[in-house]
C-alpha positions as CSV (number, residue, x, y, z in Angstrom):
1,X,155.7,42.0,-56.1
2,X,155.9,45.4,-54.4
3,X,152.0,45.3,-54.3
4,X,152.2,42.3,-52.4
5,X,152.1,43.9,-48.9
6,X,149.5,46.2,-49.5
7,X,147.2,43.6,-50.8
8,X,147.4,41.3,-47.8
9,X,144.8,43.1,-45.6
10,X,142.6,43.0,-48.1
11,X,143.4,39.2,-48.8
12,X,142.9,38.3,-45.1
13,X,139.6,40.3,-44.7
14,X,138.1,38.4,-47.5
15,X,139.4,35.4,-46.4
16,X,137.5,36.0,-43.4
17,X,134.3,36.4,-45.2
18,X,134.7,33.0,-46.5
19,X,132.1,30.4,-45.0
20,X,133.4,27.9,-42.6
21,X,133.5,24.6,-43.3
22,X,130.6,22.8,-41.2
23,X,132.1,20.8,-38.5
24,X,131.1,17.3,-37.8
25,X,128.4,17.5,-34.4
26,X,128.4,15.6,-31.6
27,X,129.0,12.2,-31.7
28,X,126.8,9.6,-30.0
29,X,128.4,6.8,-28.5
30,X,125.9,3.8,-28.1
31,X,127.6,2.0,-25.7
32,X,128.2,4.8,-23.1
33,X,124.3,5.9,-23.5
34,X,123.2,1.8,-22.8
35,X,125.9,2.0,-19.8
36,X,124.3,5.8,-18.5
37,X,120.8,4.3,-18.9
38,X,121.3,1.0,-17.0
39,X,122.7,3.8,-14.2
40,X,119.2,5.6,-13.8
41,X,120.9,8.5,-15.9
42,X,119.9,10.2,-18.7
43,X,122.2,10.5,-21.9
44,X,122.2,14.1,-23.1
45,X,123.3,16.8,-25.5
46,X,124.9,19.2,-22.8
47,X,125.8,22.5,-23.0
48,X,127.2,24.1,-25.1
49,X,126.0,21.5,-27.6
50,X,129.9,19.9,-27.8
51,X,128.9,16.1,-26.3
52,X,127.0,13.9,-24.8
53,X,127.4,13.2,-21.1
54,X,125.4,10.7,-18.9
55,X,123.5,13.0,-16.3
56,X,122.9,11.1,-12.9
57,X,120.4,11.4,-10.5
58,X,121.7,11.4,-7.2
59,X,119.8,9.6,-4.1
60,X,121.2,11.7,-1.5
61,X,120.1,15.1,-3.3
62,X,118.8,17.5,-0.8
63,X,120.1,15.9,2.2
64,X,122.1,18.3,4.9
65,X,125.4,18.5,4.2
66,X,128.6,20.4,5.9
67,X,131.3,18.7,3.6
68,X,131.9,17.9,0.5
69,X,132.6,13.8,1.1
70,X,128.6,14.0,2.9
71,X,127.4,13.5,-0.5
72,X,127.4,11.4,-3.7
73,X,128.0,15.1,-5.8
74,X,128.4,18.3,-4.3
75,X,127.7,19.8,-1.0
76,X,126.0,23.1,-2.4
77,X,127.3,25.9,0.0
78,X,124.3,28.6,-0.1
79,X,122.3,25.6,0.8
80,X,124.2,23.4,2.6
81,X,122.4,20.2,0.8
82,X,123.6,17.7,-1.7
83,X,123.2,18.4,-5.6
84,X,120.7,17.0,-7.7
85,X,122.9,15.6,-10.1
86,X,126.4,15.4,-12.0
87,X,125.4,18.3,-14.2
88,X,126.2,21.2,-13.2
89,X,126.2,24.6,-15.4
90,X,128.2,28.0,-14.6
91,X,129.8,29.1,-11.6
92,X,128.9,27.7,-7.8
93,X,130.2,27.5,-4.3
94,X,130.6,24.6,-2.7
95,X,131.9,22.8,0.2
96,X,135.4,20.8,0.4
97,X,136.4,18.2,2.2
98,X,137.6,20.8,5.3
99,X,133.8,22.4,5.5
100,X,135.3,25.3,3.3
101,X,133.4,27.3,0.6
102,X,135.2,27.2,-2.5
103,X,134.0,28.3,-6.5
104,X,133.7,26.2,-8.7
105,X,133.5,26.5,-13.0
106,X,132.2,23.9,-14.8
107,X,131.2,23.9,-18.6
């Protein structure tokens, strides 16, 4: 018994050496990917490979902007143009609905 403390680094550490169990991958939902499709988007693996999401073309992409309700997305703020699209990686500035730069975090 007296062993017992002494023995539960080591336990641990080798515990930690174990393989994981695989975890189940993304799941594909039909309906949603018909839905996205029907949309003009495309239905994609995004990063970091956790889910699918429907990624959407917007129409107004590139178009001058000086506010964030100007666009269908967002107003990029070292551009001052509408995005692309809905998916967006990283950090970014954009503009709010005031004309004010803000950061952003997405994924």
């Amino acid at each position: 018994m007296r062993l017992l403390p002494f023995m539960l680094p080591f336990i641990l550490v080798l515990q930690a050496c174990l393989p994981e169990a695989e975890l189940a991958g993304p799941v594909r939902d039909v309906r949603a990917e018909k839905i996205c499709l029907e949309q003009g988007g495309s239905y994609l693996l995004v990063h970091p490979h956790v889910s699918y999401e429907c990624v959407l073309p917007f129409a107004d992409a590139g178009k001058s902007c000086t506010r964030a309700s100007d666009c269908r997305g967002q107003c990029m703020a070292e551009t001052r143009t509408c995005s692309a699209k809905n998916q967006l990686f990283g950090i970014w500035q954009e503009l709010d609905d005031q004309g004010k730069v803000i950061t952003v975090e997405g994924y």
